[in-house]
HTML snippet that shows the backbone in 3Dmol.js (N, CA, C, O; Angstrom):
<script src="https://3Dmol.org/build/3Dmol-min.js"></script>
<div id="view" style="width:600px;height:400px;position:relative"></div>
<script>
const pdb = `
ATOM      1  N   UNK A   1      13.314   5.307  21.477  1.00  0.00           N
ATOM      2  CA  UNK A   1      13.604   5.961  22.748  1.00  0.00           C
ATOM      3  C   UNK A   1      15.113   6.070  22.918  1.00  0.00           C
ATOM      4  O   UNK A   1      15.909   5.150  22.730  1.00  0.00           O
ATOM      5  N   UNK A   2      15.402   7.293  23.291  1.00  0.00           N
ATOM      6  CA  UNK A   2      16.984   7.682  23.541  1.00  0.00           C
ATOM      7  C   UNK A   2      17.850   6.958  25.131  1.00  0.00           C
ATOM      8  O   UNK A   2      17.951   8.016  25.754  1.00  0.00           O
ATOM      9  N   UNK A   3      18.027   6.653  25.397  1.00  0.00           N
ATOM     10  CA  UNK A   3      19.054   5.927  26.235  1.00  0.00           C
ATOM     11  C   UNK A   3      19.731   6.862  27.325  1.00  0.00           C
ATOM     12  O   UNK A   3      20.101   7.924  26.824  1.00  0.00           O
ATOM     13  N   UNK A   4      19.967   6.759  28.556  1.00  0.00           N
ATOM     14  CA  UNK A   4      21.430   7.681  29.113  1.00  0.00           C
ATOM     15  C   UNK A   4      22.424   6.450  29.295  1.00  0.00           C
ATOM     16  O   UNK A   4      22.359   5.275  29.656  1.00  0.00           O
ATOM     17  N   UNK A   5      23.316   7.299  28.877  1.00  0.00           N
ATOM     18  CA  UNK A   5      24.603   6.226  29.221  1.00  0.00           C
ATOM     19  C   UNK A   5      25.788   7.061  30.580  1.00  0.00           C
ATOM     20  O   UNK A   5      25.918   8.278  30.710  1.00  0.00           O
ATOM     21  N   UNK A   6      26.543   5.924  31.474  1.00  0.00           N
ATOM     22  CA  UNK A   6      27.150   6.590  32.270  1.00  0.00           C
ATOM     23  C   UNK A   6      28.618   6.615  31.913  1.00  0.00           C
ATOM     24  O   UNK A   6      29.026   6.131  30.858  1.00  0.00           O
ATOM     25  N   UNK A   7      29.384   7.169  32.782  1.00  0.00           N
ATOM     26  CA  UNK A   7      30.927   7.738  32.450  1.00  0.00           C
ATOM     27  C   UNK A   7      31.286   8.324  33.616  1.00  0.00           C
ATOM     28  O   UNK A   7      30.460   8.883  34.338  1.00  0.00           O
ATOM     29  N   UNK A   8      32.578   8.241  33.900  1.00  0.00           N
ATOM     30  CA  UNK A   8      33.594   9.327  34.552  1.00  0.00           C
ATOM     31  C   UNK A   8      34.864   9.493  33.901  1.00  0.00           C
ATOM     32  O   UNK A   8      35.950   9.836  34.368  1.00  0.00           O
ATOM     33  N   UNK A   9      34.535   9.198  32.786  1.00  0.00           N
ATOM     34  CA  UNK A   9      35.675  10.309  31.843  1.00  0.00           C
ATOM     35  C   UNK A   9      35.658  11.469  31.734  1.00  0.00           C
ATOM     36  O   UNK A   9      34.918  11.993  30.902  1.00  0.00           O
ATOM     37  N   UNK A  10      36.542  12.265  32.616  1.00  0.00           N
ATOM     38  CA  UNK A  10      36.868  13.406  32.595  1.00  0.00           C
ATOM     39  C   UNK A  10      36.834  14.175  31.163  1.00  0.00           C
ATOM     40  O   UNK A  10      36.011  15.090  31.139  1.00  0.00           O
ATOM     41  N   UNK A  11      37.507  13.995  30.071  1.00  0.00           N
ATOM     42  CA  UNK A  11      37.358  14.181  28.704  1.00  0.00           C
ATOM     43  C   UNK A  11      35.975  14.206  27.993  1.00  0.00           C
ATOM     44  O   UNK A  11      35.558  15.159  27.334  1.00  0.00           O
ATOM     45  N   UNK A  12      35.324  13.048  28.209  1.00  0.00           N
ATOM     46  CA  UNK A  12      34.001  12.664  27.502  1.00  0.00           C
ATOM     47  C   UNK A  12      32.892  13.822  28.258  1.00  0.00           C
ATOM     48  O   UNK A  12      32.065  14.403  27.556  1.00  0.00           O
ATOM     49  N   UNK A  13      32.990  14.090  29.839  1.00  0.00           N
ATOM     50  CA  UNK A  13      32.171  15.192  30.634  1.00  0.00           C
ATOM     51  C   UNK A  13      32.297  16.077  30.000  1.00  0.00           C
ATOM     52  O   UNK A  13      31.373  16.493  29.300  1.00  0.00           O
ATOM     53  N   UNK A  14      33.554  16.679  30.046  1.00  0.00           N
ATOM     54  CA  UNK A  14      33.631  18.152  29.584  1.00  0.00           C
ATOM     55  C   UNK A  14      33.496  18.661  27.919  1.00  0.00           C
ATOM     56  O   UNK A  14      33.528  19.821  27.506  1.00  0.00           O
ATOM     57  N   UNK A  15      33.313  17.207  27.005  1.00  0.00           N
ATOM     58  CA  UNK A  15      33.020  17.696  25.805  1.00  0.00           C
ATOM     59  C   UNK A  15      31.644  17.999  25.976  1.00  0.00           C
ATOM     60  O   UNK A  15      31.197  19.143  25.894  1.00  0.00           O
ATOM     61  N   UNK A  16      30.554  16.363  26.357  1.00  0.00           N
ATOM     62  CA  UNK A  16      29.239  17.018  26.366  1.00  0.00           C
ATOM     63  C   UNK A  16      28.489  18.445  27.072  1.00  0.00           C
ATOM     64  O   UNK A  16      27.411  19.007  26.879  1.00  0.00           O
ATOM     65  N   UNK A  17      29.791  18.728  28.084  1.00  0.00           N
ATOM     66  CA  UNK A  17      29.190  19.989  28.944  1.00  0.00           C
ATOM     67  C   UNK A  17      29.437  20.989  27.542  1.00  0.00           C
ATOM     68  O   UNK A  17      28.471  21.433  26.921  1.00  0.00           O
ATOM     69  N   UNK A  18      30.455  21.194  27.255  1.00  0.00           N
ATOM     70  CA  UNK A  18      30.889  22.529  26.395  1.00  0.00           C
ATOM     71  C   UNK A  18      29.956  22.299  25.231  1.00  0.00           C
ATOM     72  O   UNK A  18      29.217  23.236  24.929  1.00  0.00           O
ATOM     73  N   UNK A  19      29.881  21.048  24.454  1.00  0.00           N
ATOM     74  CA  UNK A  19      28.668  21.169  23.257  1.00  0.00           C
ATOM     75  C   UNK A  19      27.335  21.620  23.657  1.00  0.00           C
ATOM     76  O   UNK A  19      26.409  21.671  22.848  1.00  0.00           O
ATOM     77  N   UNK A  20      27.210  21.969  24.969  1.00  0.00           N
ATOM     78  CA  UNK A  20      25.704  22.333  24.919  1.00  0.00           C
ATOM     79  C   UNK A  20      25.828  23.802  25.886  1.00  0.00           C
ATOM     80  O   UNK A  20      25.013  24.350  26.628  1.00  0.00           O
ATOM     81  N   UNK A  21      26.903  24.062  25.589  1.00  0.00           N
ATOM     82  CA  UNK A  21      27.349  25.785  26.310  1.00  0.00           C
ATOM     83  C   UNK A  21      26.855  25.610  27.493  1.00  0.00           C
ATOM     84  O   UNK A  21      26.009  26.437  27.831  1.00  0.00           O
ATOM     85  N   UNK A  22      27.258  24.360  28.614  1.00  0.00           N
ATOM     86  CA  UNK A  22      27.066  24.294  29.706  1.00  0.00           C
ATOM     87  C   UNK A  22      28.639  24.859  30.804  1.00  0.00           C
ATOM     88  O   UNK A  22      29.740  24.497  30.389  1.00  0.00           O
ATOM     89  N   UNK A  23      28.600  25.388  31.625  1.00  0.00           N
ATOM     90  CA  UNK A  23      29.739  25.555  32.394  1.00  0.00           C
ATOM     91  C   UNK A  23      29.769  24.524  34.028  1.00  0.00           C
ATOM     92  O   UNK A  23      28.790  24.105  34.645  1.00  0.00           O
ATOM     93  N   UNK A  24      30.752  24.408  34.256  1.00  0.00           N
ATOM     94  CA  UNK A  24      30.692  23.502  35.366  1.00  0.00           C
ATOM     95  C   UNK A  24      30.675  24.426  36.475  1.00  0.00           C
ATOM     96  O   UNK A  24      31.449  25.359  36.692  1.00  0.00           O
ATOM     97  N   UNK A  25      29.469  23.948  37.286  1.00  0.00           N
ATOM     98  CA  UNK A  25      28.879  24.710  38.612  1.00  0.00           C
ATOM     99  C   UNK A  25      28.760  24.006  39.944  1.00  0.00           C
ATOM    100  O   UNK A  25      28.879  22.796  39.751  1.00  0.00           O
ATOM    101  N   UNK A  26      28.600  24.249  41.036  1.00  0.00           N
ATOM    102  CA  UNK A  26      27.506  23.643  42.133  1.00  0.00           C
ATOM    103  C   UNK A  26      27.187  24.571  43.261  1.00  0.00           C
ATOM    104  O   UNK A  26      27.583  25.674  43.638  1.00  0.00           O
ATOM    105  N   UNK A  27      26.503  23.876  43.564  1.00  0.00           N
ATOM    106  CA  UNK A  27      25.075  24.786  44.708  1.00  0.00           C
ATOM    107  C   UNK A  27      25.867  25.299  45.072  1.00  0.00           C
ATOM    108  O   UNK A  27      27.003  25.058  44.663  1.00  0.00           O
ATOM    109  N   UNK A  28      25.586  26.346  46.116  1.00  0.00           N
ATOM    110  CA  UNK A  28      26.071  27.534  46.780  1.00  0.00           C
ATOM    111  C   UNK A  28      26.177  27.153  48.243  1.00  0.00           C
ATOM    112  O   UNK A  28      25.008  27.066  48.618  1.00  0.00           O
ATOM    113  N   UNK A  29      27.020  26.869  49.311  1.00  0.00           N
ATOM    114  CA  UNK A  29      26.841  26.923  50.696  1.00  0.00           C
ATOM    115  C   UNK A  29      26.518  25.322  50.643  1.00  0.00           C
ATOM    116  O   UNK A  29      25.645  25.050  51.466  1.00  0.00           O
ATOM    117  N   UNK A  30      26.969  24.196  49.916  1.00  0.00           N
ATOM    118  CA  UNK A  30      26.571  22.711  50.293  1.00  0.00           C
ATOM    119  C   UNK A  30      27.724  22.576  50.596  1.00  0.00           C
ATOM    120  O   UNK A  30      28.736  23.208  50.292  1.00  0.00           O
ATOM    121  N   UNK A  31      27.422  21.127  51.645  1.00  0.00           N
ATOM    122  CA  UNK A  31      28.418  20.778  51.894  1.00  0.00           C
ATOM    123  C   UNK A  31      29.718  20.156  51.310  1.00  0.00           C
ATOM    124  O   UNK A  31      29.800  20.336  50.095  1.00  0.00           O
ATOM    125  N   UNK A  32      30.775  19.457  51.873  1.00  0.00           N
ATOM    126  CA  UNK A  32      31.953  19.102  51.269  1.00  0.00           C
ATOM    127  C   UNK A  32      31.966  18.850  49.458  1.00  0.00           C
ATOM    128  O   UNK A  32      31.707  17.909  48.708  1.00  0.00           O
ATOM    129  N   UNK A  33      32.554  20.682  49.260  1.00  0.00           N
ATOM    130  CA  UNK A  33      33.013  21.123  48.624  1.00  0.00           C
ATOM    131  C   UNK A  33      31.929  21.271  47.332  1.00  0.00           C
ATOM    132  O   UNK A  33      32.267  21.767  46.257  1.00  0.00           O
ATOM    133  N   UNK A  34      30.631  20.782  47.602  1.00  0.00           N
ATOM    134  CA  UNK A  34      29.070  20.934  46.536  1.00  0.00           C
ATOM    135  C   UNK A  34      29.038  20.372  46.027  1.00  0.00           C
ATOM    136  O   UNK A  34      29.915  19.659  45.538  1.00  0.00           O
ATOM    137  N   UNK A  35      27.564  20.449  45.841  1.00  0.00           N
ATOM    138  CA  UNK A  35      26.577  19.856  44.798  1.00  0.00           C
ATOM    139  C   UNK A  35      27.012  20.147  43.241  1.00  0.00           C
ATOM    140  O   UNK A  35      27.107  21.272  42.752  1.00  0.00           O
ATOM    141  N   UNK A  36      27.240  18.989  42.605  1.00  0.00           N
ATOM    142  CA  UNK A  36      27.570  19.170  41.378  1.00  0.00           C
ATOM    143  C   UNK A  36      26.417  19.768  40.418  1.00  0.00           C
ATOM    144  O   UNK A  36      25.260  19.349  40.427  1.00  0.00           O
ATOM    145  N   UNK A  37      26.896  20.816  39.580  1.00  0.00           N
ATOM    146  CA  UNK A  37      25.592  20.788  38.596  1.00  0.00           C
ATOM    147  C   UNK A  37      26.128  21.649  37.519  1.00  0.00           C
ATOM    148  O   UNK A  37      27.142  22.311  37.742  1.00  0.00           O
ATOM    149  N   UNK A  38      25.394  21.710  36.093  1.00  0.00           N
ATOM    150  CA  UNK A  38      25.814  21.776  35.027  1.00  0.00           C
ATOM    151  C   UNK A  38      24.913  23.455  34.980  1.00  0.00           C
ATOM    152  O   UNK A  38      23.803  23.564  35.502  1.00  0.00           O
ATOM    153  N   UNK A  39      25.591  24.612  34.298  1.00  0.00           N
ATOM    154  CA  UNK A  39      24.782  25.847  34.245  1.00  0.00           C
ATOM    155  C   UNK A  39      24.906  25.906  32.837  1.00  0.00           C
ATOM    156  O   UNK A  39      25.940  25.890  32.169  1.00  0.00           O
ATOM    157  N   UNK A  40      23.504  25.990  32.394  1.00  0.00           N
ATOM    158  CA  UNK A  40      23.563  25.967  30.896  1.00  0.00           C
ATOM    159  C   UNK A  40      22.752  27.805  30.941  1.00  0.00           C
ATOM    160  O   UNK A  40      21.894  28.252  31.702  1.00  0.00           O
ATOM    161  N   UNK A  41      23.395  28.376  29.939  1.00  0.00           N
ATOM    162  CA  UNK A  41      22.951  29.860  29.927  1.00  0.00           C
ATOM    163  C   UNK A  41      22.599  30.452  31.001  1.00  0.00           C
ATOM    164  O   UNK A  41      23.005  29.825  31.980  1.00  0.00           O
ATOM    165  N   UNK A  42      21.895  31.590  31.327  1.00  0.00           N
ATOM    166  CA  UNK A  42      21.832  32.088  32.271  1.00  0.00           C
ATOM    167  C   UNK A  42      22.249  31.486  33.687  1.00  0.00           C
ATOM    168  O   UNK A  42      21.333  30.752  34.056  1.00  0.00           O
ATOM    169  N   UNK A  43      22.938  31.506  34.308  1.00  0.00           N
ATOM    170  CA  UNK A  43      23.664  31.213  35.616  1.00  0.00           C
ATOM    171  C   UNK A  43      22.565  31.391  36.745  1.00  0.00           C
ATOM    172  O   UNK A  43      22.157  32.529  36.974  1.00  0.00           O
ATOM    173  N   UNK A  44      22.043  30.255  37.497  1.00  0.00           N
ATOM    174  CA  UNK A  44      20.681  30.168  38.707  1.00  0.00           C
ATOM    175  C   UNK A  44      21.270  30.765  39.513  1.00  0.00           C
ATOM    176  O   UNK A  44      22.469  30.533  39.358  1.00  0.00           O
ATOM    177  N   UNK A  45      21.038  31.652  40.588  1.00  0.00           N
ATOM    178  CA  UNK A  45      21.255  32.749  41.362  1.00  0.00           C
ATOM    179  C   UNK A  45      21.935  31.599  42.578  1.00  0.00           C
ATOM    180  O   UNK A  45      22.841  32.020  43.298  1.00  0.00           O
ATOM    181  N   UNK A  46      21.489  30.289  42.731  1.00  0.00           N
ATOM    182  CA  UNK A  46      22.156  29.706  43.817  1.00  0.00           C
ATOM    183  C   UNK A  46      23.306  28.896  43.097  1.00  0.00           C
ATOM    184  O   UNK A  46      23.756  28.018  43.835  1.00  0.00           O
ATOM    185  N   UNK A  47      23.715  28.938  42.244  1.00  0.00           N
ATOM    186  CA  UNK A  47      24.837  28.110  41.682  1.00  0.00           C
ATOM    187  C   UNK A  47      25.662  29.302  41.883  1.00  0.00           C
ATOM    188  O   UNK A  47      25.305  30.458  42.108  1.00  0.00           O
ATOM    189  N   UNK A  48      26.952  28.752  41.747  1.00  0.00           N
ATOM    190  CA  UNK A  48      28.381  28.994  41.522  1.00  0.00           C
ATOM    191  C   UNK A  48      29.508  28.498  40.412  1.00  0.00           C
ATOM    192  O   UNK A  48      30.026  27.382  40.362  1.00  0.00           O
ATOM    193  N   UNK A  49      29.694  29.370  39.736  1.00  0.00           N
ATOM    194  CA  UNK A  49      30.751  28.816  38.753  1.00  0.00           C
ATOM    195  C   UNK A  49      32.087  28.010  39.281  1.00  0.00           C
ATOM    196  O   UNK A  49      32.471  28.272  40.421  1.00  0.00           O
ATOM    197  N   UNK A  50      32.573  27.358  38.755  1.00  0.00           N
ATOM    198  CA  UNK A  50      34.348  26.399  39.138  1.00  0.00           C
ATOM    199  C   UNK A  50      34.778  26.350  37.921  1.00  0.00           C
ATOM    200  O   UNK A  50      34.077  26.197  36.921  1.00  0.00           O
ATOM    201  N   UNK A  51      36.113  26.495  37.969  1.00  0.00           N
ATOM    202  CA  UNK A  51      36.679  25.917  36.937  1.00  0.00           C
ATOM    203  C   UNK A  51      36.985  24.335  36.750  1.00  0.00           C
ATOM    204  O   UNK A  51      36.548  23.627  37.658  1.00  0.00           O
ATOM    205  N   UNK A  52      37.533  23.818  35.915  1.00  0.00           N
ATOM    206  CA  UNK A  52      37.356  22.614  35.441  1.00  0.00           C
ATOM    207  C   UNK A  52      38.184  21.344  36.110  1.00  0.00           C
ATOM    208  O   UNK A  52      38.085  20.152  35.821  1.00  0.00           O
ATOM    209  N   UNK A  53      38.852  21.845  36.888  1.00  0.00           N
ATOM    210  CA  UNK A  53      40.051  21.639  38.116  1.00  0.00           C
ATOM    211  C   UNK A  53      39.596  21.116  39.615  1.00  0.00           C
ATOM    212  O   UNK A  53      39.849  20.022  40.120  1.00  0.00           O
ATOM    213  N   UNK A  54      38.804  22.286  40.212  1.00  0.00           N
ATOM    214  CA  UNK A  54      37.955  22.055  40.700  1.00  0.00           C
ATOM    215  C   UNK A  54      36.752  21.166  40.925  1.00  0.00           C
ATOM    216  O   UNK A  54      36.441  20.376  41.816  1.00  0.00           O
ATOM    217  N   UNK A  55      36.035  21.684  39.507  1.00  0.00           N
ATOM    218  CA  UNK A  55      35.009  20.614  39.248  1.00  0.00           C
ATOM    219  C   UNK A  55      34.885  18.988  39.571  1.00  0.00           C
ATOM    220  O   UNK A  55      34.095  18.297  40.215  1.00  0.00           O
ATOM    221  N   UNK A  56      36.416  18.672  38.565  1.00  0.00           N
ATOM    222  CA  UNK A  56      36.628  17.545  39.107  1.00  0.00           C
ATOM    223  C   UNK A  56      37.272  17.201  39.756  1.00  0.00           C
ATOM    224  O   UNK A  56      37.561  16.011  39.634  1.00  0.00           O
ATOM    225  N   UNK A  57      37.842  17.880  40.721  1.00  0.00           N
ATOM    226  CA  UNK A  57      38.528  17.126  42.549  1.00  0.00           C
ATOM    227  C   UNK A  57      37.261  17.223  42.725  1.00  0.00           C
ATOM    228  O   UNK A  57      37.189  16.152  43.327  1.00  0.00           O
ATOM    229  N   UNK A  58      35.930  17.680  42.717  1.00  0.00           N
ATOM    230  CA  UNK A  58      35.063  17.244  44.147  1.00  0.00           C
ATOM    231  C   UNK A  58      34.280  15.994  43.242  1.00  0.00           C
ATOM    232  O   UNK A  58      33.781  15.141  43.975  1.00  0.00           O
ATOM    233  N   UNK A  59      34.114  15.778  41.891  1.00  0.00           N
ATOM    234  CA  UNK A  59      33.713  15.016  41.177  1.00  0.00           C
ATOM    235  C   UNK A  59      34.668  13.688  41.545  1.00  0.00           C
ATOM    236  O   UNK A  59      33.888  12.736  41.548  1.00  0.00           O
ATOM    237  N   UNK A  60      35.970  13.227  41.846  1.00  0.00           N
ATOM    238  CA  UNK A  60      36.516  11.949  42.081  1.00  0.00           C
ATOM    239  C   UNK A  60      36.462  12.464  43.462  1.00  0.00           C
ATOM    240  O   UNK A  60      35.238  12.339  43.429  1.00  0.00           O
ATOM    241  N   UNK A  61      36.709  13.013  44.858  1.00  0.00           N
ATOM    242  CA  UNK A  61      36.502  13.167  45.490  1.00  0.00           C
ATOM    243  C   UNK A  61      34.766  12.730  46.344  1.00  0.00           C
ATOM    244  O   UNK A  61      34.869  12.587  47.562  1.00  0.00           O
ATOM    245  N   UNK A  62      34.145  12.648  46.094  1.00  0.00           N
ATOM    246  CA  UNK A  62      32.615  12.380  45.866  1.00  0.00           C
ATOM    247  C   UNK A  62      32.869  11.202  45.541  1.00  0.00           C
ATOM    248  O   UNK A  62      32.409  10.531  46.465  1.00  0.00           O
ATOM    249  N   UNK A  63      33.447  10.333  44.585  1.00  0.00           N
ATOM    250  CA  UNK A  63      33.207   9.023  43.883  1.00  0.00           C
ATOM    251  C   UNK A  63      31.270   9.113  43.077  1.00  0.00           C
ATOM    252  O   UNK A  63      30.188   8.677  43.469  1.00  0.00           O
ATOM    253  N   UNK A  64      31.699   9.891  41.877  1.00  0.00           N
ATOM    254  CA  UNK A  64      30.500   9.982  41.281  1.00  0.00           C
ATOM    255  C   UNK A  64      30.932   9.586  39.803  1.00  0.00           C
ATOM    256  O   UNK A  64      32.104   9.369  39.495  1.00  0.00           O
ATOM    257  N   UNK A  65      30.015   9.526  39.049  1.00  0.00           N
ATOM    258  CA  UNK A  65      29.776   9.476  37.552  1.00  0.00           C
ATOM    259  C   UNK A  65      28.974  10.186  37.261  1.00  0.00           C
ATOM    260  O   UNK A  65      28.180  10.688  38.057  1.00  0.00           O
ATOM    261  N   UNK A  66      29.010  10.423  35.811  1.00  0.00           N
ATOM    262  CA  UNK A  66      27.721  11.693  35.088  1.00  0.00           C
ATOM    263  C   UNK A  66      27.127  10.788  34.181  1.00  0.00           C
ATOM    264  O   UNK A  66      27.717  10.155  33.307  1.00  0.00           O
ATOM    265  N   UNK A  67      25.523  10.761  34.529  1.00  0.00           N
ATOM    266  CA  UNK A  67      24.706  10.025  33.500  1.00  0.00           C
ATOM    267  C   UNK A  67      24.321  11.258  32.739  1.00  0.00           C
ATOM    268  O   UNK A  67      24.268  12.395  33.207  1.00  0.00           O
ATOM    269  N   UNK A  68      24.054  10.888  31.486  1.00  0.00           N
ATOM    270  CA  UNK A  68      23.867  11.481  30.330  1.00  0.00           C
ATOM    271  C   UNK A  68      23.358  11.217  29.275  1.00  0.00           C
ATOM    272  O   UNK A  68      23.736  10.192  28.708  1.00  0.00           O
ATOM    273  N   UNK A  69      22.229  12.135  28.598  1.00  0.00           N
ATOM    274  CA  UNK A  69      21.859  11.469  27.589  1.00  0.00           C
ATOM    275  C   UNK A  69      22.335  12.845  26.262  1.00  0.00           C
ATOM    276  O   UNK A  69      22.491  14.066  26.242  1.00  0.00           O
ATOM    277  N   UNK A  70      22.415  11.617  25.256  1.00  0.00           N
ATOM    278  CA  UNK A  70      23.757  12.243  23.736  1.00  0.00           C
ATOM    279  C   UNK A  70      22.133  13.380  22.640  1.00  0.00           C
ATOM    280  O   UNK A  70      22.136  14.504  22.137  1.00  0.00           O
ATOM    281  N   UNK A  71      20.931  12.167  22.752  1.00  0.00           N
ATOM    282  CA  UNK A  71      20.174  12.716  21.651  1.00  0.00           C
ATOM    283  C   UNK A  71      18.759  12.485  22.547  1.00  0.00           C
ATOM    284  O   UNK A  71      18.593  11.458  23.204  1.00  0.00           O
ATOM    285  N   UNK A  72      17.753  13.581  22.488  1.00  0.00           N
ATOM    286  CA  UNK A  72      16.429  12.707  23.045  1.00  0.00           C
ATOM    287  C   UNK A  72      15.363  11.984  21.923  1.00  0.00           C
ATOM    288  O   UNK A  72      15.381  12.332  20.742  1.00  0.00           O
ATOM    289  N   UNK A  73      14.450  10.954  22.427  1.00  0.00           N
ATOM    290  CA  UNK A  73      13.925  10.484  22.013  1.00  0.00           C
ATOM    291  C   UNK A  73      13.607  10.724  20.319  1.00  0.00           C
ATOM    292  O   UNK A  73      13.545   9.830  19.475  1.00  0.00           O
ATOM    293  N   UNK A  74      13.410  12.342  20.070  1.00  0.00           N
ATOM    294  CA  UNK A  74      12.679  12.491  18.473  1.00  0.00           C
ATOM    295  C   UNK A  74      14.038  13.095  18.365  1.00  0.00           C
ATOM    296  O   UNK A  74      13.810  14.300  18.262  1.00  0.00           O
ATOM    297  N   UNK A  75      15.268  12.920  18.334  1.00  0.00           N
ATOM    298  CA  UNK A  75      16.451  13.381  17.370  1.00  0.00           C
ATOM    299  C   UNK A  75      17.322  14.379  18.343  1.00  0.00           C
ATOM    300  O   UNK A  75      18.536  14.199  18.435  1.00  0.00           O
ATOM    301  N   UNK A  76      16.802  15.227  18.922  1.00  0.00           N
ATOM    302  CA  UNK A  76      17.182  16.628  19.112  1.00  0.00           C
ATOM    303  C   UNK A  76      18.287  16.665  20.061  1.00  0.00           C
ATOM    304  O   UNK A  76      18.525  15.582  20.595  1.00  0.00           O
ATOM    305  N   UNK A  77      19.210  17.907  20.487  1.00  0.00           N
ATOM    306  CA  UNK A  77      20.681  17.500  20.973  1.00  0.00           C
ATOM    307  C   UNK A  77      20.039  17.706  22.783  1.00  0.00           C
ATOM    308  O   UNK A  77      19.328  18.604  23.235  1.00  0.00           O
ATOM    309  N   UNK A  78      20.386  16.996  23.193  1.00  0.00           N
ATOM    310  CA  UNK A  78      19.459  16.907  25.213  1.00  0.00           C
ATOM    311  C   UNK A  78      20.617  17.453  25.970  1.00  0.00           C
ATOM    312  O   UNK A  78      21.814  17.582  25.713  1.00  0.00           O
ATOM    313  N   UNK A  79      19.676  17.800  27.238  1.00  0.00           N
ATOM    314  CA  UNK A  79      20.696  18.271  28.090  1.00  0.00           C
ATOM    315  C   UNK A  79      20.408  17.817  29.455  1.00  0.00           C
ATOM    316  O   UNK A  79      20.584  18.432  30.507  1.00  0.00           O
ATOM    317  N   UNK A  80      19.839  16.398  29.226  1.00  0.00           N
ATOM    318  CA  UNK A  80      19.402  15.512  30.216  1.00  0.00           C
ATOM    319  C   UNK A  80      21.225  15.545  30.903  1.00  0.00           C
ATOM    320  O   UNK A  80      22.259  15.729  30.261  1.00  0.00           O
ATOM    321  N   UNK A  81      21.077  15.324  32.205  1.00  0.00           N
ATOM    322  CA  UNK A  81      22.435  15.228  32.853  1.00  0.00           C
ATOM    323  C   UNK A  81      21.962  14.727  34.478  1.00  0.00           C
ATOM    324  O   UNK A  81      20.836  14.922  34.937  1.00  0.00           O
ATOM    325  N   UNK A  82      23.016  14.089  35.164  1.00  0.00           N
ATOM    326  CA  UNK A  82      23.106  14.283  36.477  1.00  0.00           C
ATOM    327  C   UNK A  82      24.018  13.544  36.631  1.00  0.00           C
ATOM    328  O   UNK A  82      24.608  12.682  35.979  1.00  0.00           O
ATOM    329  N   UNK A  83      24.102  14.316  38.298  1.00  0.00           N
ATOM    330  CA  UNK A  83      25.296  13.329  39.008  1.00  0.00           C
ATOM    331  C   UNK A  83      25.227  12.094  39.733  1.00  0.00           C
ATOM    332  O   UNK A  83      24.156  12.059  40.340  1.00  0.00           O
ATOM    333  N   UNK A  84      25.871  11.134  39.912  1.00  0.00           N
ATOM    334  CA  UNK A  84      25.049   9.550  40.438  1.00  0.00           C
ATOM    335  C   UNK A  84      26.233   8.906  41.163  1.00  0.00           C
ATOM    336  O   UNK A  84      27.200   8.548  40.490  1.00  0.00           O
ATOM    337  N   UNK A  85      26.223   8.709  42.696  1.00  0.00           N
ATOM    338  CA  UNK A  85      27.378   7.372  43.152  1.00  0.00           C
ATOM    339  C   UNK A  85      27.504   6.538  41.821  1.00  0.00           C
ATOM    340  O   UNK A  85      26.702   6.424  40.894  1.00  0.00           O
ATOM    341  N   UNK A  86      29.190   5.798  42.071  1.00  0.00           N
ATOM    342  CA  UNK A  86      29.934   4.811  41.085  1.00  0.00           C
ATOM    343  C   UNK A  86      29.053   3.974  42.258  1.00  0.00           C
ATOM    344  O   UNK A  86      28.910   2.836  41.812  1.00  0.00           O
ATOM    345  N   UNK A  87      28.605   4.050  43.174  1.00  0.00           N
ATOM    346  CA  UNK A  87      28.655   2.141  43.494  1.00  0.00           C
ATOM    347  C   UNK A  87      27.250   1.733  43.861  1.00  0.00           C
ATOM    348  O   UNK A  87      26.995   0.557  44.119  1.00  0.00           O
TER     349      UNK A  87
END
`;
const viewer = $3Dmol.createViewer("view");
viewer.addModel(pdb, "pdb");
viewer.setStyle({}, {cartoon: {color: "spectrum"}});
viewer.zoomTo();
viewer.render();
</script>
């Protein structure tokens, strides 16, 4: 069984986002400054793109971490993700 491990390394986020041709997004119309979320291909009609700047002022702003998982269970590259309070 594959594992998630957590992080708020800015560096370590944005590699696993880009290895899986994810762009950094969040909801549309949430509050202080959105819902974090990862848009992998086609872009969900309620997300919004940010650049990477952005992304993360509301990411330390928030006080969050990104759990993540690297491989799932039978080998394959995952795109298990979310956002989670540090405390």
């Amino acid at each position: 069984m594959s594992s998630a491990r957590q992080t708020t390394d800015h560096q370590e986020i944005r590699r696993w986002i880009e290895e899986r041709e994810g762009t950094p997004s969040r909801v549309k119309d949430s509050p202080e400054g959105g819902l974090l979320r990862v848009d992998f291909g086609e872009q969900e009609e309620r997300l919004e793109r940010m650049d990477w700047e952005e992304f993360f002022s509301v990411f330390e702003k928030s006080d969050l971490a990104f759990l993540h998982q690297d491989r799932t269970a039978d080998g394959k590259i995952s795109r298990f993700n979310k956002f989670v309070s540090r405390s």
